[in-house]
N, CA, C and O atoms as a Maestro MAE file, in Angstrom:
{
 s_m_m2io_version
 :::
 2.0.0
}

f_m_ct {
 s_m_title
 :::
 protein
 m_atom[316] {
  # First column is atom index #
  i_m_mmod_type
  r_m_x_coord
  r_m_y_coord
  r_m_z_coord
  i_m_residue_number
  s_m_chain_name
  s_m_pdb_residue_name
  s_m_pdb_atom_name
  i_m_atomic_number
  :::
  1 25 -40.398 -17.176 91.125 1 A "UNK " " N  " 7
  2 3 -39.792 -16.543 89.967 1 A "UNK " " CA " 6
  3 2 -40.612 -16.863 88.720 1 A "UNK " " C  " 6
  4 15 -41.228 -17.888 88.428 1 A "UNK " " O  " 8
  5 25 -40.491 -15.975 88.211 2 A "UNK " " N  " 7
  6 3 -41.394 -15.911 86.746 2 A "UNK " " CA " 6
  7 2 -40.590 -16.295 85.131 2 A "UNK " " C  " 6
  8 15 -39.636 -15.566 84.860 2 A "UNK " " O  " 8
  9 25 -40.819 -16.982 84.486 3 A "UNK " " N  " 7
  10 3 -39.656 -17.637 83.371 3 A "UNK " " CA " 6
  11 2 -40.051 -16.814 81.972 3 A "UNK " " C  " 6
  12 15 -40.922 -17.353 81.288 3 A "UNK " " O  " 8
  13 25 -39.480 -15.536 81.478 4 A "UNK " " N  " 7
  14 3 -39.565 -15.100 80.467 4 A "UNK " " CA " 6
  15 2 -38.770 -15.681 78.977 4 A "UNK " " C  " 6
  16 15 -37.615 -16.106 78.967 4 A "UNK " " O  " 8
  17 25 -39.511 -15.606 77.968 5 A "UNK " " N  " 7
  18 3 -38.823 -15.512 76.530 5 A "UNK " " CA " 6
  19 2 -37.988 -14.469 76.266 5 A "UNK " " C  " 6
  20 15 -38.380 -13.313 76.421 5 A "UNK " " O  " 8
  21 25 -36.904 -14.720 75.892 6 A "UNK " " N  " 7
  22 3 -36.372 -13.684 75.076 6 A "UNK " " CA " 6
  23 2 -35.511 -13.631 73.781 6 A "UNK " " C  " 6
  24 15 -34.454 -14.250 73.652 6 A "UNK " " O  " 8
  25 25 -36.054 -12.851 72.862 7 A "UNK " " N  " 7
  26 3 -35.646 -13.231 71.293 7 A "UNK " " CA " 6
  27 2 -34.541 -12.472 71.231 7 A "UNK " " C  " 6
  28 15 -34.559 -11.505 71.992 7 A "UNK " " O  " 8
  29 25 -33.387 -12.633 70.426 8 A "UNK " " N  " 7
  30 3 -32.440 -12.076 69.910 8 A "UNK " " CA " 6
  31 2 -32.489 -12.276 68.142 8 A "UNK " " C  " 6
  32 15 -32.450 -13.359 67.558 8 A "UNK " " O  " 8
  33 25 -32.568 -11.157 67.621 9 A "UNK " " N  " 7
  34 3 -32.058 -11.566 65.850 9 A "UNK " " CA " 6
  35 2 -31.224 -10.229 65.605 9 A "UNK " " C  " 6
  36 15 -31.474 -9.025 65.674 9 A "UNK " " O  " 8
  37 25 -29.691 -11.307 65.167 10 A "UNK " " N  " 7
  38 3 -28.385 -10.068 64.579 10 A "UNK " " CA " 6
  39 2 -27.547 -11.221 64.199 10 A "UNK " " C  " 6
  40 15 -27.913 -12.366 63.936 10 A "UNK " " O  " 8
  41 25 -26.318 -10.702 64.215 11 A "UNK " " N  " 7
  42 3 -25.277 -11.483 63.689 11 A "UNK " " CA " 6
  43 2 -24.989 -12.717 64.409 11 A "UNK " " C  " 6
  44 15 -25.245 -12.781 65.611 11 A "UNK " " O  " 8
  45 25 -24.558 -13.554 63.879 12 A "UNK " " N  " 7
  46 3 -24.572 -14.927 64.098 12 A "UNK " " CA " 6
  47 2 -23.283 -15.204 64.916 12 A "UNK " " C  " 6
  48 15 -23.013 -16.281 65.448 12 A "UNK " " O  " 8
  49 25 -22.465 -13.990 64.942 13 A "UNK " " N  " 7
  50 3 -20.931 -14.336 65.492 13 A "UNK " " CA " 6
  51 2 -21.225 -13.737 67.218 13 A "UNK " " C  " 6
  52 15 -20.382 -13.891 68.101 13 A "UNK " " O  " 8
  53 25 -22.478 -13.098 67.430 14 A "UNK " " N  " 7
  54 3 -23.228 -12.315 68.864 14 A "UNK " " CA " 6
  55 2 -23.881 -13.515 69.518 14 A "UNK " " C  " 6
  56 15 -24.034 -13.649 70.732 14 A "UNK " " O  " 8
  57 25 -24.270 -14.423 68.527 15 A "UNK " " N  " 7
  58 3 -25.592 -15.177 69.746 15 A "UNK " " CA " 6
  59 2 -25.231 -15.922 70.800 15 A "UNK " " C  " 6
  60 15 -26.051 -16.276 71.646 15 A "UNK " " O  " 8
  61 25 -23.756 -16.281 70.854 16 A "UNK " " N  " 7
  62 3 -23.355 -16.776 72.182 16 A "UNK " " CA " 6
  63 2 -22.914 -15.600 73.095 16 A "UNK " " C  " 6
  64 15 -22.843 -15.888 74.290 16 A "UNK " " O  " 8
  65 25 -22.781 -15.049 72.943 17 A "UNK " " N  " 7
  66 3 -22.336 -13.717 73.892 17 A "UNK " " CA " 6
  67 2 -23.619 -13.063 74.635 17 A "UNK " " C  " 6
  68 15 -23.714 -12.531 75.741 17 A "UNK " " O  " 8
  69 25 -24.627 -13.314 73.556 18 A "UNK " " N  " 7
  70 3 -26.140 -12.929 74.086 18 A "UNK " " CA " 6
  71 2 -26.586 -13.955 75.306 18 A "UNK " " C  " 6
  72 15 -26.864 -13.627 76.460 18 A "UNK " " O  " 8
  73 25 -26.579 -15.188 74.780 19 A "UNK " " N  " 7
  74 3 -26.829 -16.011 75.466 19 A "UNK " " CA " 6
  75 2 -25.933 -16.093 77.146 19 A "UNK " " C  " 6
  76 15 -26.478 -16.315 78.228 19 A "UNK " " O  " 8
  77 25 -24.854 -15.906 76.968 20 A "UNK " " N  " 7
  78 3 -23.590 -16.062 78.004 20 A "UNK " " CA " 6
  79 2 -23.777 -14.966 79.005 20 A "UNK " " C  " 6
  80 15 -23.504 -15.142 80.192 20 A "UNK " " O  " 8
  81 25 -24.443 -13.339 78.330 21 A "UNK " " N  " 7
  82 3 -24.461 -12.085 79.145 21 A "UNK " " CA " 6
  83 2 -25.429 -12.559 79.754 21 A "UNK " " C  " 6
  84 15 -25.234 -12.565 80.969 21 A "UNK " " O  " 8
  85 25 -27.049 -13.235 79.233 22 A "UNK " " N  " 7
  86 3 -28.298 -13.052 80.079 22 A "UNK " " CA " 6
  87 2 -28.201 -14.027 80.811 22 A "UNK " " C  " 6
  88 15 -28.866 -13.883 81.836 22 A "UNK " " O  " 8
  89 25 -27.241 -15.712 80.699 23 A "UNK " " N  " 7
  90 3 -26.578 -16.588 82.307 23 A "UNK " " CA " 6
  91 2 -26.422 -16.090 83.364 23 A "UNK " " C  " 6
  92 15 -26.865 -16.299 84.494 23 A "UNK " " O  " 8
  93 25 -25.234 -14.873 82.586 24 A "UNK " " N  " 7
  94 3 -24.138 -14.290 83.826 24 A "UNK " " CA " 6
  95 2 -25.115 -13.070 84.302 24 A "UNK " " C  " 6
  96 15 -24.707 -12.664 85.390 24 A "UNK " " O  " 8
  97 25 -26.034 -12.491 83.952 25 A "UNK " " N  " 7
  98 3 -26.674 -11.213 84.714 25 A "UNK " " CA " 6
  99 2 -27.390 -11.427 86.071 25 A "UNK " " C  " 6
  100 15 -28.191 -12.350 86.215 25 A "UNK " " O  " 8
  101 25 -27.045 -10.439 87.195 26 A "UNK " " N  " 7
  102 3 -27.395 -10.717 88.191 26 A "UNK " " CA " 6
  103 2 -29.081 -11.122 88.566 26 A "UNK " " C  " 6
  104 15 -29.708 -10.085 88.349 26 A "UNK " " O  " 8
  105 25 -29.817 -11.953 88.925 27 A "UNK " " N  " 7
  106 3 -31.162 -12.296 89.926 27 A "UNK " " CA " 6
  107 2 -31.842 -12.880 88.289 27 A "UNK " " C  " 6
  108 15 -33.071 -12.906 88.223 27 A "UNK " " O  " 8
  109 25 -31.064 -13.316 87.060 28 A "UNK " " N  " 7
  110 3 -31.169 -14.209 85.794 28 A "UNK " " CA " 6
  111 2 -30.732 -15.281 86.109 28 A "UNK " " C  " 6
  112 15 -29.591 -15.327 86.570 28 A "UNK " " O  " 8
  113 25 -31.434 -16.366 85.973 29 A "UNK " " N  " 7
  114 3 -31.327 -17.955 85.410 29 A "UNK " " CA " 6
  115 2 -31.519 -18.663 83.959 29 A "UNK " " C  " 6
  116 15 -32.672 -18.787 83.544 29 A "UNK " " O  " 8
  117 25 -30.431 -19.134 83.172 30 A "UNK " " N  " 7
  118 3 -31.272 -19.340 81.774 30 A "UNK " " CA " 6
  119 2 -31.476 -20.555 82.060 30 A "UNK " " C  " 6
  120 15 -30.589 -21.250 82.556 30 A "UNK " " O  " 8
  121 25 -32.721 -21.017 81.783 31 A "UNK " " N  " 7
  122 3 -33.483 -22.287 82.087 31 A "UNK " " CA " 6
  123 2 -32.865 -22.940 80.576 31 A "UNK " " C  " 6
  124 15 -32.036 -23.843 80.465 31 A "UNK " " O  " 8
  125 25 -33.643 -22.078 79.330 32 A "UNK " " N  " 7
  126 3 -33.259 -23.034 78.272 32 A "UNK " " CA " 6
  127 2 -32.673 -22.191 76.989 32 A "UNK " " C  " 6
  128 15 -32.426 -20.994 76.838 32 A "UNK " " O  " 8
  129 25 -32.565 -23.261 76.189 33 A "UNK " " N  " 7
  130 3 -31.984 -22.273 74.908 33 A "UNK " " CA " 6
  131 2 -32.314 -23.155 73.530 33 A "UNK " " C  " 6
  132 15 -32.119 -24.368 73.464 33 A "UNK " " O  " 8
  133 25 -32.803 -22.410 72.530 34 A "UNK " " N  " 7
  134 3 -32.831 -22.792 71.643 34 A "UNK " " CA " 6
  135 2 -31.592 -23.231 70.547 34 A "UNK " " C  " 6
  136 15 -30.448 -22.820 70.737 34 A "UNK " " O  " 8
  137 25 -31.860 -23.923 69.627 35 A "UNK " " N  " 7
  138 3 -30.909 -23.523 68.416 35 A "UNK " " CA " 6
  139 2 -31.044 -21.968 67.918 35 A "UNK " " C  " 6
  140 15 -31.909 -21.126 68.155 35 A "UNK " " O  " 8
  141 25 -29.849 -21.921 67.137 36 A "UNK " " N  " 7
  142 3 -30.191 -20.466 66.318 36 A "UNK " " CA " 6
  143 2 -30.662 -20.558 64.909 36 A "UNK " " C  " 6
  144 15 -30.036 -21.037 63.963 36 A "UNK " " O  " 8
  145 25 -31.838 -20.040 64.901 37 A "UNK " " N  " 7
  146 3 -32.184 -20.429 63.507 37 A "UNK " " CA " 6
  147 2 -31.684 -19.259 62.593 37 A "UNK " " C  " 6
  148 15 -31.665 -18.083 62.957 37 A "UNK " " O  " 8
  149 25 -31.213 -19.787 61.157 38 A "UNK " " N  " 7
  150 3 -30.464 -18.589 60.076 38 A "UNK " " CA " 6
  151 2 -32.097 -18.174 59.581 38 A "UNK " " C  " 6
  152 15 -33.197 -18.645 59.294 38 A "UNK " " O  " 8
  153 25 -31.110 -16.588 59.766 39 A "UNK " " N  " 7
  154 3 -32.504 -15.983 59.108 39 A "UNK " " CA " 6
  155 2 -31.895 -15.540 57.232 39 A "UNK " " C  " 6
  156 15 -32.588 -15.335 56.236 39 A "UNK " " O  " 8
  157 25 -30.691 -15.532 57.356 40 A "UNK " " N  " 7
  158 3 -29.994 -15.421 55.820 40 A "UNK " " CA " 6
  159 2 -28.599 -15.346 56.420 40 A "UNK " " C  " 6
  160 15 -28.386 -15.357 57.633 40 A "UNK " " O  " 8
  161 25 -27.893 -15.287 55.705 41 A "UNK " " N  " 7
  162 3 -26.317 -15.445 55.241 41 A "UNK " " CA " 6
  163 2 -25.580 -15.102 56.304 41 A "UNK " " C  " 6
  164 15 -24.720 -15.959 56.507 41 A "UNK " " O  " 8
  165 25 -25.539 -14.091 57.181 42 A "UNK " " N  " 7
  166 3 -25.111 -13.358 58.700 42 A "UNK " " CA " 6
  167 2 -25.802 -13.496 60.130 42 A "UNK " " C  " 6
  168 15 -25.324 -13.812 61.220 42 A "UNK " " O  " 8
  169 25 -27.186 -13.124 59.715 43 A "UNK " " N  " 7
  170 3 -28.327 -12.807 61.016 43 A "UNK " " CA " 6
  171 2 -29.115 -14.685 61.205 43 A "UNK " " C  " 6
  172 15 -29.383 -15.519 60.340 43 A "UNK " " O  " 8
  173 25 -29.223 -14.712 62.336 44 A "UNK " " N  " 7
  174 3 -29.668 -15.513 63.341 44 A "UNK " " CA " 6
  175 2 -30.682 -14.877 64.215 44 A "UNK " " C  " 6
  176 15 -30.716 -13.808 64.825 44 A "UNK " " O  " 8
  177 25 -31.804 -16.253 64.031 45 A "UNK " " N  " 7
  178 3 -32.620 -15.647 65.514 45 A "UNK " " CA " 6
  179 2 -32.436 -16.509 66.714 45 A "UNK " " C  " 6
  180 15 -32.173 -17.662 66.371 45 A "UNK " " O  " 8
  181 25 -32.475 -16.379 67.736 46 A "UNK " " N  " 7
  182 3 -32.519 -17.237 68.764 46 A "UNK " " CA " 6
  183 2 -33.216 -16.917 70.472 46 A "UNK " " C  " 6
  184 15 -33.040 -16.050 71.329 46 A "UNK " " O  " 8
  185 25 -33.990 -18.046 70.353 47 A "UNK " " N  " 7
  186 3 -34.960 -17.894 71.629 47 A "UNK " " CA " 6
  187 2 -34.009 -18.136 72.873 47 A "UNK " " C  " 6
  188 15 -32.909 -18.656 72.683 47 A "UNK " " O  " 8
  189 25 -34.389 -17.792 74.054 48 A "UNK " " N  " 7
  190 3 -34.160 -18.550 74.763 48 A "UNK " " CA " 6
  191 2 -35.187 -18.378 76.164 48 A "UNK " " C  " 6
  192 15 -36.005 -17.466 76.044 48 A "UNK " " O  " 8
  193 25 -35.227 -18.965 77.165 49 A "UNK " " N  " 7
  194 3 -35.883 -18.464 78.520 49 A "UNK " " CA " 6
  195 2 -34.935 -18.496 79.374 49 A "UNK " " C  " 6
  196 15 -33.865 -19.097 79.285 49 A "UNK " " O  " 8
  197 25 -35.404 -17.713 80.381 50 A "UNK " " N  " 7
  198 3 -34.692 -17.304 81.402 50 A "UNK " " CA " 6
  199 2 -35.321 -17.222 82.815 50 A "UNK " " C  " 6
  200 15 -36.525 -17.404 82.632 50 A "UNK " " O  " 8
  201 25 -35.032 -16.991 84.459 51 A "UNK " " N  " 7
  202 3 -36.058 -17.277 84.978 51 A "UNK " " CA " 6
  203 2 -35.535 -16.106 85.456 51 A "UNK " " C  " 6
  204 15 -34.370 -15.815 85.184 51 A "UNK " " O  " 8
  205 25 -36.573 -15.016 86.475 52 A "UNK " " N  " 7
  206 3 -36.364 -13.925 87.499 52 A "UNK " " CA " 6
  207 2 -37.264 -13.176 87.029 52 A "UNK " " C  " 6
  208 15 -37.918 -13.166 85.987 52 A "UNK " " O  " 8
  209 25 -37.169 -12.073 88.631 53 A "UNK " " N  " 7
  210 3 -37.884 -10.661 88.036 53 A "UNK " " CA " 6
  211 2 -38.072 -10.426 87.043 53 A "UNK " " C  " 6
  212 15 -37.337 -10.816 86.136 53 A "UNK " " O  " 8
  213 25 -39.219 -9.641 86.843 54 A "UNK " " N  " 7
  214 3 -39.527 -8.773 85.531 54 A "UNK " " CA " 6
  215 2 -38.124 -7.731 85.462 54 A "UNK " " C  " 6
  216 15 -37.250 -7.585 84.608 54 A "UNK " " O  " 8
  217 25 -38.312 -7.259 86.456 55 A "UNK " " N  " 7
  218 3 -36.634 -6.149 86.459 55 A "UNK " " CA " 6
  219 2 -35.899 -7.007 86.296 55 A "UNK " " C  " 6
  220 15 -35.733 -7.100 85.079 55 A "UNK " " O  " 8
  221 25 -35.249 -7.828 86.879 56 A "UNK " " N  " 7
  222 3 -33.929 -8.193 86.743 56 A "UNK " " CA " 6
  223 2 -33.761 -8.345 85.206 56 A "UNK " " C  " 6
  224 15 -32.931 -7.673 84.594 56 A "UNK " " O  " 8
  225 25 -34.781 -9.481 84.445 57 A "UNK " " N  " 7
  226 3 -34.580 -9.389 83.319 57 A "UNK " " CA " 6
  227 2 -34.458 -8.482 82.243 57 A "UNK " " C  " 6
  228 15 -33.808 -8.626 81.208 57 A "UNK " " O  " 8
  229 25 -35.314 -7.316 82.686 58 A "UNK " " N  " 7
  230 3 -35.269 -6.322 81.689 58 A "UNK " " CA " 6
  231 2 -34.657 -5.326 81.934 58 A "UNK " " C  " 6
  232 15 -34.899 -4.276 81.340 58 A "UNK " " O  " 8
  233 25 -33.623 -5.442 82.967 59 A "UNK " " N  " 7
  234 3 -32.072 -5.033 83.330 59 A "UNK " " CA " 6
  235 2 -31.001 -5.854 82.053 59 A "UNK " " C  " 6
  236 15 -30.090 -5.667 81.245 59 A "UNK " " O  " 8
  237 25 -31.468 -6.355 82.339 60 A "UNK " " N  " 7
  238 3 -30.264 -7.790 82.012 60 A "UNK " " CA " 6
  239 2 -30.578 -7.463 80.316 60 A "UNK " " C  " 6
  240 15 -29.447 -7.252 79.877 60 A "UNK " " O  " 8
  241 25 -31.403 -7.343 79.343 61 A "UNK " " N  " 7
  242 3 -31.686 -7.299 77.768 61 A "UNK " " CA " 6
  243 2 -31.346 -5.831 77.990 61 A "UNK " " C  " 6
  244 15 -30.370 -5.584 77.282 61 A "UNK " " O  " 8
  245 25 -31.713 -4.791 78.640 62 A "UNK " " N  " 7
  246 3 -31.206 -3.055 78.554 62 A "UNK " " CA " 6
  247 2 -29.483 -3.048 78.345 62 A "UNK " " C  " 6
  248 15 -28.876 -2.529 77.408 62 A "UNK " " O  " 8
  249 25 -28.750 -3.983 79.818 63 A "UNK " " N  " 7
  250 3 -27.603 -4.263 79.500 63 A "UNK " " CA " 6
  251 2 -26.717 -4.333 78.422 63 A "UNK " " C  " 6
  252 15 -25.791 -3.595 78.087 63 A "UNK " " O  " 8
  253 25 -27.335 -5.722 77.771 64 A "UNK " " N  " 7
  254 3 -26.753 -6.113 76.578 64 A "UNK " " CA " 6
  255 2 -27.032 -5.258 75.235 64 A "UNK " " C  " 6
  256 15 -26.196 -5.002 74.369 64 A "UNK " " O  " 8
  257 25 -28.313 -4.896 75.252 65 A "UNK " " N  " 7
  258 3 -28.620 -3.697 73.875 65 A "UNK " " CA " 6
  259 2 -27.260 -3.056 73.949 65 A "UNK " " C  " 6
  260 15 -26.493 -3.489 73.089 65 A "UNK " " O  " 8
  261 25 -26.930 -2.454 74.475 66 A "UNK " " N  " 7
  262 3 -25.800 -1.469 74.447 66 A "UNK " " CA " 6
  263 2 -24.745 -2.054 73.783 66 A "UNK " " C  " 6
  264 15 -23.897 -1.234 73.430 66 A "UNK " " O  " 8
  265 25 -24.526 -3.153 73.507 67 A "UNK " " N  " 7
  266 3 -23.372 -4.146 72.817 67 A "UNK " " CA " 6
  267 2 -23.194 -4.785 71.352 67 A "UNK " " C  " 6
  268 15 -22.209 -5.282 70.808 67 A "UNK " " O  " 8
  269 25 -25.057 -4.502 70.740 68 A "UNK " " N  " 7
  270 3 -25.080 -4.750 69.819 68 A "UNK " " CA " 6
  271 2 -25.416 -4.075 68.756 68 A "UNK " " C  " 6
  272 15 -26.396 -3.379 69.020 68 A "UNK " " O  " 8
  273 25 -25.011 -3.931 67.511 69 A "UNK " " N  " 7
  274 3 -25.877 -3.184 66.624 69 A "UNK " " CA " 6
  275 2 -27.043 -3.132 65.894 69 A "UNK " " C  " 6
  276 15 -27.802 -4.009 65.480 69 A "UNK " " O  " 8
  277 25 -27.037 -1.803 65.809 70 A "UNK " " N  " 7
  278 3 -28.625 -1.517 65.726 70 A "UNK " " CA " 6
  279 2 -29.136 -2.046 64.855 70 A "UNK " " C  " 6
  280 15 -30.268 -1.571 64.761 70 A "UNK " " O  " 8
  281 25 -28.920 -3.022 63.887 71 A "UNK " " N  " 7
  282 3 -29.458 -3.918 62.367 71 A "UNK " " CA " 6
  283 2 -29.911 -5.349 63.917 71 A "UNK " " C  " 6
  284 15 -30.789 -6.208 63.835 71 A "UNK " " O  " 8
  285 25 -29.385 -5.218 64.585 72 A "UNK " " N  " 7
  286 3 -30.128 -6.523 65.723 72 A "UNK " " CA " 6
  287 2 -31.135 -6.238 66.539 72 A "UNK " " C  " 6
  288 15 -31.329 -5.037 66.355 72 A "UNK " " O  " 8
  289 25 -31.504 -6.424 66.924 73 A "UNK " " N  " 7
  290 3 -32.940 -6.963 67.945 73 A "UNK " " CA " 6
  291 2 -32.458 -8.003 69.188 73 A "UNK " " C  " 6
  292 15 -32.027 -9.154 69.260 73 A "UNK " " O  " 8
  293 25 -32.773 -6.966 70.072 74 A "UNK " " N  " 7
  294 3 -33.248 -8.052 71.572 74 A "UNK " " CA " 6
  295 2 -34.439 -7.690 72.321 74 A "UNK " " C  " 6
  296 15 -34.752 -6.503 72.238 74 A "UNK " " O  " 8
  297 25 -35.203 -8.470 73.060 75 A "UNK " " N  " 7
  298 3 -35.872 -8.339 73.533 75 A "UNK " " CA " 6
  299 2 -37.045 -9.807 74.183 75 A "UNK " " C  " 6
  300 15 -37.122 -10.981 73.822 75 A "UNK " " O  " 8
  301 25 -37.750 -9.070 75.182 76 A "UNK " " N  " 7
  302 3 -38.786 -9.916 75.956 76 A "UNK " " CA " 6
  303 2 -40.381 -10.041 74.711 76 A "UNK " " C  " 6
  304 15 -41.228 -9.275 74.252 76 A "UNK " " O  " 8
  305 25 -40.114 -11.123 74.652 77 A "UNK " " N  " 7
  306 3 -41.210 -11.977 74.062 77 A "UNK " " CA " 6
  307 2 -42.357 -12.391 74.636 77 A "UNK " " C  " 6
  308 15 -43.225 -12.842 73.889 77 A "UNK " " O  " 8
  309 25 -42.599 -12.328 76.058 78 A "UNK " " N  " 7
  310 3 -43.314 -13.686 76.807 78 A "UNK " " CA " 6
  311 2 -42.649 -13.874 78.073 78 A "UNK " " C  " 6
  312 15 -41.431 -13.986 78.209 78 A "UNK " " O  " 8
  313 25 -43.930 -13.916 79.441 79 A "UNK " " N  " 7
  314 3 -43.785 -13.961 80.334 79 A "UNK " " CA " 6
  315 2 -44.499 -14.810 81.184 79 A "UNK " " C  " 6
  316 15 -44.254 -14.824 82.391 79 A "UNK " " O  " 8
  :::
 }
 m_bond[315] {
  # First column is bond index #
  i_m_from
  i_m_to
  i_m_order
  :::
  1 1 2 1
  2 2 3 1
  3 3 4 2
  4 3 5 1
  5 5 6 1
  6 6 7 1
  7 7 8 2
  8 7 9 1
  9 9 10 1
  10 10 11 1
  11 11 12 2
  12 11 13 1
  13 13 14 1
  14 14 15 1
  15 15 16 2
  16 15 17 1
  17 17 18 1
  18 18 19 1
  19 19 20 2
  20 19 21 1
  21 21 22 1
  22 22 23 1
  23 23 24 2
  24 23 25 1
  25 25 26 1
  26 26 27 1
  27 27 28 2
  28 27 29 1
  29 29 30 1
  30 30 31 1
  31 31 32 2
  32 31 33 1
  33 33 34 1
  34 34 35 1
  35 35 36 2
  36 35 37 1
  37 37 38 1
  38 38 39 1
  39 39 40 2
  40 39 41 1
  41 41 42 1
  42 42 43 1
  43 43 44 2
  44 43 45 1
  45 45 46 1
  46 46 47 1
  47 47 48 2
  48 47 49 1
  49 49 50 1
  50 50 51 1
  51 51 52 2
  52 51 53 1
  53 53 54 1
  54 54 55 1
  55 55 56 2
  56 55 57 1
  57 57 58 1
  58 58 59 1
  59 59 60 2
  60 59 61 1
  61 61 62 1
  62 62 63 1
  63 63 64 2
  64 63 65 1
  65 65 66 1
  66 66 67 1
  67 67 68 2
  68 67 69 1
  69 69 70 1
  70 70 71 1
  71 71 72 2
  72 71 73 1
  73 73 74 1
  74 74 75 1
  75 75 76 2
  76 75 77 1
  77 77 78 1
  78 78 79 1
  79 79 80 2
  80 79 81 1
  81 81 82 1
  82 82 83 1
  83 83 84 2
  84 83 85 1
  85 85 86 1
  86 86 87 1
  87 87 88 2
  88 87 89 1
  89 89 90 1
  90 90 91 1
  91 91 92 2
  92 91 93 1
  93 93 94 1
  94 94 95 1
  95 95 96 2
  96 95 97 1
  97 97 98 1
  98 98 99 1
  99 99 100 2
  100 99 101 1
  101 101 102 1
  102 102 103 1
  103 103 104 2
  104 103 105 1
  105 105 106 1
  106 106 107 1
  107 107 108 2
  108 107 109 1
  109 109 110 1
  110 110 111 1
  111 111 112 2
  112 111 113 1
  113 113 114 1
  114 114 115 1
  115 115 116 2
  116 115 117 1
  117 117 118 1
  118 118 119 1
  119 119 120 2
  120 119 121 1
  121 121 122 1
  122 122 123 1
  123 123 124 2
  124 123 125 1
  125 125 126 1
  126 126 127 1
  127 127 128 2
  128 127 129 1
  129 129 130 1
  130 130 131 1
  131 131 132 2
  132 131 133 1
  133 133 134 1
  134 134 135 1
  135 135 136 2
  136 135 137 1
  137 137 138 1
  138 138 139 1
  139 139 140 2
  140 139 141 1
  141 141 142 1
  142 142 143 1
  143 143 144 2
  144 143 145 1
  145 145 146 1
  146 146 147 1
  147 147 148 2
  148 147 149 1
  149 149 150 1
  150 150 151 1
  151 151 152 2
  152 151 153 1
  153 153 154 1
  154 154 155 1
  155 155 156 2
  156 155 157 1
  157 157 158 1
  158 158 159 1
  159 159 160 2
  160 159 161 1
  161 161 162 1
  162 162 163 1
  163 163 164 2
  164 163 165 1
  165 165 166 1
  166 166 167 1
  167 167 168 2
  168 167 169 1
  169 169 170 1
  170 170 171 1
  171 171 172 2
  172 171 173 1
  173 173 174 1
  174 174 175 1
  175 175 176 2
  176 175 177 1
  177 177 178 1
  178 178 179 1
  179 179 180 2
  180 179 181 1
  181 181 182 1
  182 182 183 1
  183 183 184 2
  184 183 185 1
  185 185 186 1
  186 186 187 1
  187 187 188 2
  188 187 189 1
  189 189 190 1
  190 190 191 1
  191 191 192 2
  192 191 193 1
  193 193 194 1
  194 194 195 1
  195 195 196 2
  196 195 197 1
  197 197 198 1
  198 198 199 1
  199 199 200 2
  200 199 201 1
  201 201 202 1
  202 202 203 1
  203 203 204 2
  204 203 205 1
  205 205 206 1
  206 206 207 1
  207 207 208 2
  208 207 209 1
  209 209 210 1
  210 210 211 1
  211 211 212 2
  212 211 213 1
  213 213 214 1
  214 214 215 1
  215 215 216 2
  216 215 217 1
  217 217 218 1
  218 218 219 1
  219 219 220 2
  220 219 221 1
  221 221 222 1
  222 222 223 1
  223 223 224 2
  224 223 225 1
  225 225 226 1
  226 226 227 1
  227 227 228 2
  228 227 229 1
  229 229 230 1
  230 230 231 1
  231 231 232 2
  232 231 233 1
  233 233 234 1
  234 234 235 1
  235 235 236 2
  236 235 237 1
  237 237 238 1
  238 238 239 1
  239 239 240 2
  240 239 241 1
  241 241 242 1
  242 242 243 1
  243 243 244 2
  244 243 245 1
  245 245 246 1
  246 246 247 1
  247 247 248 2
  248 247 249 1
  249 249 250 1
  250 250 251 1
  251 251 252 2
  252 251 253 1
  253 253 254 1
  254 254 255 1
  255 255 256 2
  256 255 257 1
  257 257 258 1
  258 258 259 1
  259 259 260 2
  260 259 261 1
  261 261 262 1
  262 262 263 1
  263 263 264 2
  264 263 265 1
  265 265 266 1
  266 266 267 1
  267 267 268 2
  268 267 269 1
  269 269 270 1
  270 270 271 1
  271 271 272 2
  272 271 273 1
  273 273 274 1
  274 274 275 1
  275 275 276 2
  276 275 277 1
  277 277 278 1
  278 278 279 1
  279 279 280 2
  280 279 281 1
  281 281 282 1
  282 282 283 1
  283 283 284 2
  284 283 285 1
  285 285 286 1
  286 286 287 1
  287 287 288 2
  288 287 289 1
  289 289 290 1
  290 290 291 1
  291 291 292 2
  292 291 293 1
  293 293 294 1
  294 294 295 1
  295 295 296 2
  296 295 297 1
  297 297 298 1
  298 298 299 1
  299 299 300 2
  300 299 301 1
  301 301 302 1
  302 302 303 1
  303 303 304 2
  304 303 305 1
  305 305 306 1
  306 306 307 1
  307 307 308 2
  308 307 309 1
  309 309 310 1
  310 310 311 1
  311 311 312 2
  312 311 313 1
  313 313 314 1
  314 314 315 1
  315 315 316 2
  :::
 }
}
């Protein structure tokens, strides 16, 4: 298995839910997780890695897009 980055920056009240969807997504492992760093007053960025497929993972961030709004960002960083 291959251990990708993946960044999230949006609202600060999402980044555990981000974090919790890409755990729980099927042939995903989250190895690690960062703090969330404030990017201003609402929005947060936060790293984390994860281990699996190239698909599985980029199943798993397609997933969750659908949940957040569009002023946020998810995505694969690093593989």
């Amino acid at each position: 298995m291959t251990q990708y980055r993946v960044r999230f920056e949006g609202p600060a009240a999402l980044a555990l839910r981000v974090a919790t969807a890409l755990a729980d997504a099927d042939g995903v492992e989250l190895i690690s997780s960062d703090q969330p760093a404030t990017l201003d007053d609402t929005m947060v960025a936060l790293n984390v890695t994860v281990e699996g497929t190239f698909d599985d993972v980029a199943d798993a961030v397609a997933s969750i897009h659908g949940e957040i709004p569009s002023s946020a960002s998810l995505e694969i960083t690093g593989g």
